[in-house]
Structures are given as C-alpha cells and as structure tokens.
VEXDREN-2710 file (C-alpha; in Angstrom, 1 decimal):
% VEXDREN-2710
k/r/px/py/pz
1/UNK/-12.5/8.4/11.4
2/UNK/-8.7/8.6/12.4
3/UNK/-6.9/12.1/12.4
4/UNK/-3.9/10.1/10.6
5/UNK/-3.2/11.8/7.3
6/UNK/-4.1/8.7/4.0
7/UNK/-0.5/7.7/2.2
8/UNK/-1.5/8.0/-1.4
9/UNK/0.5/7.1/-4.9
10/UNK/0.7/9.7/-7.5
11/UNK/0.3/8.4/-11.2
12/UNK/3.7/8.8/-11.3
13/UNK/4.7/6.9/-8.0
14/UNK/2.6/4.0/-10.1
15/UNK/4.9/3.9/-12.9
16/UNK/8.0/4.2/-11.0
17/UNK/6.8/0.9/-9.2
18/UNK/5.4/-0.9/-12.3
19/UNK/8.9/-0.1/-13.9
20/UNK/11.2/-1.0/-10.4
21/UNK/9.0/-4.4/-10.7
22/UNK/9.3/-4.9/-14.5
23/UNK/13.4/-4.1/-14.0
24/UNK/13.6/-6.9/-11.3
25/UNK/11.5/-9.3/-12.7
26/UNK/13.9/-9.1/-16.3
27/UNK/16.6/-9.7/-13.9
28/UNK/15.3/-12.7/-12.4
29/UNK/14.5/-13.6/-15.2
30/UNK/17.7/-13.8/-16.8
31/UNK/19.3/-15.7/-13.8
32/UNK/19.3/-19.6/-14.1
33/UNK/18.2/-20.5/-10.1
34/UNK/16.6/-18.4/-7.9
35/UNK/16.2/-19.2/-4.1
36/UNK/13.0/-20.3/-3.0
37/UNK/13.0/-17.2/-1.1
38/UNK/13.1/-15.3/-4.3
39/UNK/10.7/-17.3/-6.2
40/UNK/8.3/-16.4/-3.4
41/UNK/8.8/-12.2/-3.9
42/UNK/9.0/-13.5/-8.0
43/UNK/5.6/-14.1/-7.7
44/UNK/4.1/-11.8/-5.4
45/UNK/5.9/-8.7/-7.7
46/UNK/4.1/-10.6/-10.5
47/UNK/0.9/-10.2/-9.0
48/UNK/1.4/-6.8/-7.8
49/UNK/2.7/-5.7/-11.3
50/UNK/-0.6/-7.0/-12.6
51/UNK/-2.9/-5.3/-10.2
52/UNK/-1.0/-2.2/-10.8
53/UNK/-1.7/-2.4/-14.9
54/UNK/-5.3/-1.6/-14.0
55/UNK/-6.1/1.6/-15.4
56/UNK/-8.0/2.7/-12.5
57/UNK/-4.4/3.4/-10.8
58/UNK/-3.0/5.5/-14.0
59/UNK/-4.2/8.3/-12.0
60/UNK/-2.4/7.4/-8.2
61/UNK/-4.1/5.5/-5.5
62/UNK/-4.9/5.8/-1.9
63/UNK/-3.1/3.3/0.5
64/UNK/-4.2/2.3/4.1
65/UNK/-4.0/-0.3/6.4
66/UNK/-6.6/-3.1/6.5
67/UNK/-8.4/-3.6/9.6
68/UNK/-9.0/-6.6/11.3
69/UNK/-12.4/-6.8/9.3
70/UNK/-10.5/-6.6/5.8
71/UNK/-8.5/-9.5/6.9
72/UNK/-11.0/-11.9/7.5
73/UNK/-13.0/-11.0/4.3
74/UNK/-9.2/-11.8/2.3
END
C-alpha cells in the first residue's frame, strides 16, 4: 500500500468538470472546422462527459494512477 495521500473529486469538483466540458463542447460545436487535433479532445471530452453522468460520481470520486496491470486489462 503506498504512503501517497488518493486525489479525490468532490461532488462538486464533478459538476464543475461536467459543466467546463459541456461549455467547450457548445463552443465547438458552434465553430464550422475544427482541427483534427481538436476533433480528437472533441471526442475524448464526449466520452468523459458521459462517464461522468453516472450517478455513482454525484457524490465525488477517488482518482489514482493505473498500474501497469490496469493497462494491459484496458
């Protein structure tokens, strides 16, 4: 077990994000080419606004790093 303290989300910190996310995405949205650069984070802030509707979160969320394990299960 490491001594390093766990990052965590409040339920606040949540909505702040899902709103940042949803305020960027409306402006992409509203401009006529994006770089493929931006397409790229379009999409991955999609995803990540959609994992973040999850109800399970409405009360904060723990974050850590995945270990090499994690990454070959993804």
């Amino acid at each position: 077990m490491s001594d390093e303290p766990t990052a965590r989300l409040s339920g606040e910190h949540v909505v702040a994000l899902k709103f940042a996310a949803h305020r960027q995405l409306a402006r992409w949205a509203n401009k006529p080419r994006l770089s493929e650069h931006q397409h790229g984070q379009r999409l991955a802030l999609k995803g990540a606004v959609r994992v973040l509707q999850d109800q399970v979160f409405a009360r904060g969320c723990e974050l850590r790093v995945p270990d090499a394990e994690d990454d070959r299960d993804g």
